[in-house]
C-alpha positions in Angstrom: 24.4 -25.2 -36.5 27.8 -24.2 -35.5 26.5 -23.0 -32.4 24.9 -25.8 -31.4 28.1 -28.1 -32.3 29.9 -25.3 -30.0 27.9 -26.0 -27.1 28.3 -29.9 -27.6 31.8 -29.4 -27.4 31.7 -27.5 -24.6 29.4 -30.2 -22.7 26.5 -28.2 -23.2 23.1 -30.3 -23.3 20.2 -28.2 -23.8 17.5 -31.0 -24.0 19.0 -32.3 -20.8 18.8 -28.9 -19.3 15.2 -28.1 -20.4 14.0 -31.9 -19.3 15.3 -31.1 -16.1 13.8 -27.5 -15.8 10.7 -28.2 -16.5 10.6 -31.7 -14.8 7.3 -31.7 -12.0 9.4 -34.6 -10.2 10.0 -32.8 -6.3 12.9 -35.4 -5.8 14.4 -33.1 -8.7 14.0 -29.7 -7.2 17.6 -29.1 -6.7 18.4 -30.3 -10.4 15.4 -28.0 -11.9 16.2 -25.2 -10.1 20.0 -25.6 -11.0 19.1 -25.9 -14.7 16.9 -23.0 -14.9 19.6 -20.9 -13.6 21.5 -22.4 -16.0 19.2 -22.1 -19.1 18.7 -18.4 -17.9 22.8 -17.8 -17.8 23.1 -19.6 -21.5 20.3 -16.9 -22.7 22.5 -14.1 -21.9 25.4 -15.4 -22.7 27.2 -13.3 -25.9 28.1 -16.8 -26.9 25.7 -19.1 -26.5 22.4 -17.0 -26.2 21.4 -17.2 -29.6 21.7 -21.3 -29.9 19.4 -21.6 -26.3 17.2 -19.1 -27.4 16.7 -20.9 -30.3 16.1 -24.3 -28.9 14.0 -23.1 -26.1 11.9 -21.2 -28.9 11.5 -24.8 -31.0 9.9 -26.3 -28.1 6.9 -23.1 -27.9 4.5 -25.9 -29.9 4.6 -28.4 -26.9 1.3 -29.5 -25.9 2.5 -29.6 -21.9 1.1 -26.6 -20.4 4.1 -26.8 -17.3 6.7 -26.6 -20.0 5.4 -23.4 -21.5 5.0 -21.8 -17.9 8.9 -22.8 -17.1 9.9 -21.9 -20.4 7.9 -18.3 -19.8 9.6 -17.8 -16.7 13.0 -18.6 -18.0 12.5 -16.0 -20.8 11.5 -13.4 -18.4 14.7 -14.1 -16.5 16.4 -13.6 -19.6 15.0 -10.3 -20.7 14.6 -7.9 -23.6 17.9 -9.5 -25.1 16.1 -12.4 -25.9 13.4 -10.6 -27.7 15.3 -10.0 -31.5 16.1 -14.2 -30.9 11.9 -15.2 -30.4 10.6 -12.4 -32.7 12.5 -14.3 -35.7 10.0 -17.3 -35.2 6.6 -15.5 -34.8 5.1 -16.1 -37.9 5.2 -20.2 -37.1 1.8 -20.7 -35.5 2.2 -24.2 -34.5 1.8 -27.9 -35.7 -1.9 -27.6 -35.7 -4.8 -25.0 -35.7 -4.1 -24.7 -32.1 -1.3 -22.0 -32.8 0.6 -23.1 -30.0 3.5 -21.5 -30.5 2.5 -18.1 -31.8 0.6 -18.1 -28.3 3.0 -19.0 -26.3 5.5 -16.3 -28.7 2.8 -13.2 -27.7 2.8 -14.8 -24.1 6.6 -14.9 -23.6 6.9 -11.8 -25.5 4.7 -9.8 -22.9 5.9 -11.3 -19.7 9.1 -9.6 -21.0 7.3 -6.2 -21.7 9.2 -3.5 -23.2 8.5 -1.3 -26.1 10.5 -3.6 -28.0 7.6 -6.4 -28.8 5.4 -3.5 -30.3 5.6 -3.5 -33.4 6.0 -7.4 -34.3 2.9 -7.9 -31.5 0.3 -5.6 -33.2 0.7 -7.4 -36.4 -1.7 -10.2 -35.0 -4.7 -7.7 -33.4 -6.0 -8.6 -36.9 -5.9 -12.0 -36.8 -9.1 -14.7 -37.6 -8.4 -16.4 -34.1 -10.3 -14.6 -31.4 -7.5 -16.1 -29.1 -4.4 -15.0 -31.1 -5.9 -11.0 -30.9 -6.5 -11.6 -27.2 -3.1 -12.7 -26.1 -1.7 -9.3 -28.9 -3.7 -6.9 -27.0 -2.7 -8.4 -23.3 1.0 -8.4 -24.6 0.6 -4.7 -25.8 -0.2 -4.0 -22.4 2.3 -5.7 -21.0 4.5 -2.7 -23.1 3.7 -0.6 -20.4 4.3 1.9 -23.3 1.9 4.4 -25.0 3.1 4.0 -28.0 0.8 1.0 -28.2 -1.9 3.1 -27.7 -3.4 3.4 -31.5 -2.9 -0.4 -31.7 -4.9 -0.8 -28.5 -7.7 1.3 -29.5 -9.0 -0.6 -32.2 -9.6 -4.1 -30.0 -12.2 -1.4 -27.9 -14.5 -2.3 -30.5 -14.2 -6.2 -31.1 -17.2 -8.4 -31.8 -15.7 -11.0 -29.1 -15.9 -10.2 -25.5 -12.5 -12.0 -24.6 -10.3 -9.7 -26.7 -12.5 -6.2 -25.8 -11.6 -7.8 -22.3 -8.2 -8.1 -23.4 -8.1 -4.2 -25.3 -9.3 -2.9 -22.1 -6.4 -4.9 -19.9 -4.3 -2.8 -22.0 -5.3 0.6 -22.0 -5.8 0.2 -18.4 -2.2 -0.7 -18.1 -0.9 2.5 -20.4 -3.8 4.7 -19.7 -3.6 8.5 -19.3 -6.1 11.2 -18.6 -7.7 11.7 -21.7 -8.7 7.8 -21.9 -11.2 8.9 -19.4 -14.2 9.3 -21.6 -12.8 5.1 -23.6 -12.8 4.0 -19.6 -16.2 5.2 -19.4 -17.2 3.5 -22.3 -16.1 0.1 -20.8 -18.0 0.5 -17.7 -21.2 0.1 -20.1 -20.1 -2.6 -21.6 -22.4 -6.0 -21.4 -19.2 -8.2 -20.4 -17.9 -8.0 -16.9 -15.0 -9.0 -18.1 -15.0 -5.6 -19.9 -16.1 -3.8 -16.9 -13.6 -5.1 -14.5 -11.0 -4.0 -16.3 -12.2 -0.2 -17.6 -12.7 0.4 -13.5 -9.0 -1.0 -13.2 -7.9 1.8 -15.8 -9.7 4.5 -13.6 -7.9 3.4 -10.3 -4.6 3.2 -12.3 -5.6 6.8 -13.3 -5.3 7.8 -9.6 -7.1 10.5 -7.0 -6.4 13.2 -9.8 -9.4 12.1 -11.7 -12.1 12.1 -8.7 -13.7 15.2 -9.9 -14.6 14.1 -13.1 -15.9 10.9 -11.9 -18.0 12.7 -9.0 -19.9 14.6 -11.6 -20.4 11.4 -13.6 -22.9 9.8 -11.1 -26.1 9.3 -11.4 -26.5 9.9 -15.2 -26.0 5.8 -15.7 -27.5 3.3 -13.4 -25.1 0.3 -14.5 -22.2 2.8 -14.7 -22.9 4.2 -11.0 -21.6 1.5 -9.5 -18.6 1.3 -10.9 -17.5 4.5 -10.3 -18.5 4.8 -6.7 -16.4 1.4 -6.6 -14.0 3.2 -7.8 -14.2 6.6 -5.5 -14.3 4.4 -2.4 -10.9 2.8 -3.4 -9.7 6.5 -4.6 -10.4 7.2 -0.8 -11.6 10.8 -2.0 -12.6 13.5 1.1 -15.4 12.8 3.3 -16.8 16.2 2.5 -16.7 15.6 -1.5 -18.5 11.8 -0.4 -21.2 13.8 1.7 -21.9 16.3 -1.1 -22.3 13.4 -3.5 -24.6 11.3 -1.4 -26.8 14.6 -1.2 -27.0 15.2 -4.8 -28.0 11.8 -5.9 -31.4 9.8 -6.1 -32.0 7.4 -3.0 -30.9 4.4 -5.3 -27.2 5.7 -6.1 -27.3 6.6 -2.4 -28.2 3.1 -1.5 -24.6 2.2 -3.5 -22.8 4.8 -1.6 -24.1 3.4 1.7 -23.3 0.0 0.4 -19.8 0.6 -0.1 -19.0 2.6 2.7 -16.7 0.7 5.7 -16.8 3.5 7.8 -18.8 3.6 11.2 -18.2 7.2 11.6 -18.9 8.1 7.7 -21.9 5.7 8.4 -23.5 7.8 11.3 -22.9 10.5 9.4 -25.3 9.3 6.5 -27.9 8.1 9.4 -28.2 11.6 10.7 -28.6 12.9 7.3 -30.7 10.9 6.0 -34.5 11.3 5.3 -35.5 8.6 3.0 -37.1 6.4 5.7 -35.9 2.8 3.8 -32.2 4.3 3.8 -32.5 5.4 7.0 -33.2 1.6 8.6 -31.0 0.2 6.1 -27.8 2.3 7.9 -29.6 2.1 11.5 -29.0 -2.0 10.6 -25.6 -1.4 9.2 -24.6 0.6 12.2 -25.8 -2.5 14.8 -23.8 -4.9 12.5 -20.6 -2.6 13.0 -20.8 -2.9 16.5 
């Protein structure tokens, strides 16, 4: 409260300052972008930080989806010194059963990242909303730190195919090589959503991992194509791509072939080929190319 008085004094209105941050009006652009700096400057200030912060946190229940986005970009502006300041209101879920504001807390509290949000994050990969354990596990991601990593593991298994989306966001964003056998998992998971975002953890993994992969394919049909997705955007050596196409039945072939840009990789696999279908299916893709 004394704050707040203090930045009255000092001409400081906050509600004026959000309105016109947040404000969609284009005839305002100069005013919005003026008060965003300036909401972004009272954040850090050692004065008045903790009063904006404050404010800007008791508007996280609004039900207008462009004042959450402007108020999550302010806070990322701001930084991890606004984190100790939002982390103070996290147990307020909202108004309503919509949790408004415990969303929008995880979702401001990731954009920032840092190790810092851990802890008070993984309290809600528990939760009874479905949503609320979604936006913990993309948040713990947003950590960037493995020290989420035990937290992160146990959405890998949740009944609802949003937050395993969500787990596997995460890991992909902290993953190391021994997640390589969890990331294989994924790519057998019945939600694409799932999927998408195990392969993202093996590209994030980098060229290292292209051996192990390589000896992966062709013991799964659904998981095939995923890793050879994966290969071609490792761009591994054309010599460890021809040994692979050589070793594997005609239908993870037919993937390899399908994935392959090349038109010299692509004549290649023409002369090699013996499997008469394959053969006019790169004879086509080689007329197409030219």
């Amino acid at each position: 409260m004394i704050f707040f008085l203090l930045a009255l004094n000092q001409g400081i209105d906050l509600a004026d300052l959000y309105n016109n941050a947040t404000t969609l009006l284009v005839q305002f652009q100069t005013e919005q972008e003026s008060a965003f700096a300036r909401l972004v400057s009272l954040g850090q200030d050692s004065v008045y930080a903790d009063t904006t912060i404050a404010f800007l946190v008791s508007n996280f229940d609004t039900k207008i989806a462009r004042e959450r986005h402007r108020m999550k970009d302010i806070f990322k502006e701001i930084g991890e010194s606004a984190i100790a300041n939002i982390v103070e209101n996290i147990e307020y879920r909202g108004s309503d059963e919509e949790a408004r504001s415990l969303k929008q807390t995880l979702w401001v509290l990731g954009e920032i990242g840092s190790e810092k949000i851990i802890e008070p994050v993984a309290r809600f990969i528990d939760d009874k909303d479905w949503q609320i354990r979604s936006s913990a596990y993309t948040a713990l991601g947003k950590s960037k730190s493995r020290n989420a990593h035990s937290f992160i593991l146990k959405g890998l298994r949740d009944p609802v195919d949003i937050v395993r989306k969500s787990a596997y966001y995460a890991l992909s964003q902290i993953a190391a090589s021994n997640d390589l056998v969890l990331l294989l998992d994924g790519l057998d998971d019945h939600f694409y959503g799932v999927r998408y975002a195990a392969m993202q953890g093996l590209l994030n993994l980098g060229p290292e991992i292209s051996a192990d992969l390589i000896i992966q394919v062709g013991k799964h049909d659904v998981r095939d194509y995923y890793i050879l997705k994966v290969l071609c955007q490792l761009e591994i050596p054309e010599q460890d791509l021809f040994a692979l196409a050589e070793s594997v039945r005609p239908e993870t072939r037919l993937l390899i072939y399908e994935m392959c840009k090349d038109k010299a990789v692509l004549n290649r696999f023409t002369e090699n080929e013996n499997n008469i279908f394959l053969r006019n299916y790169l004879l086509e893709r080689m007329k197409e190319s030219q």
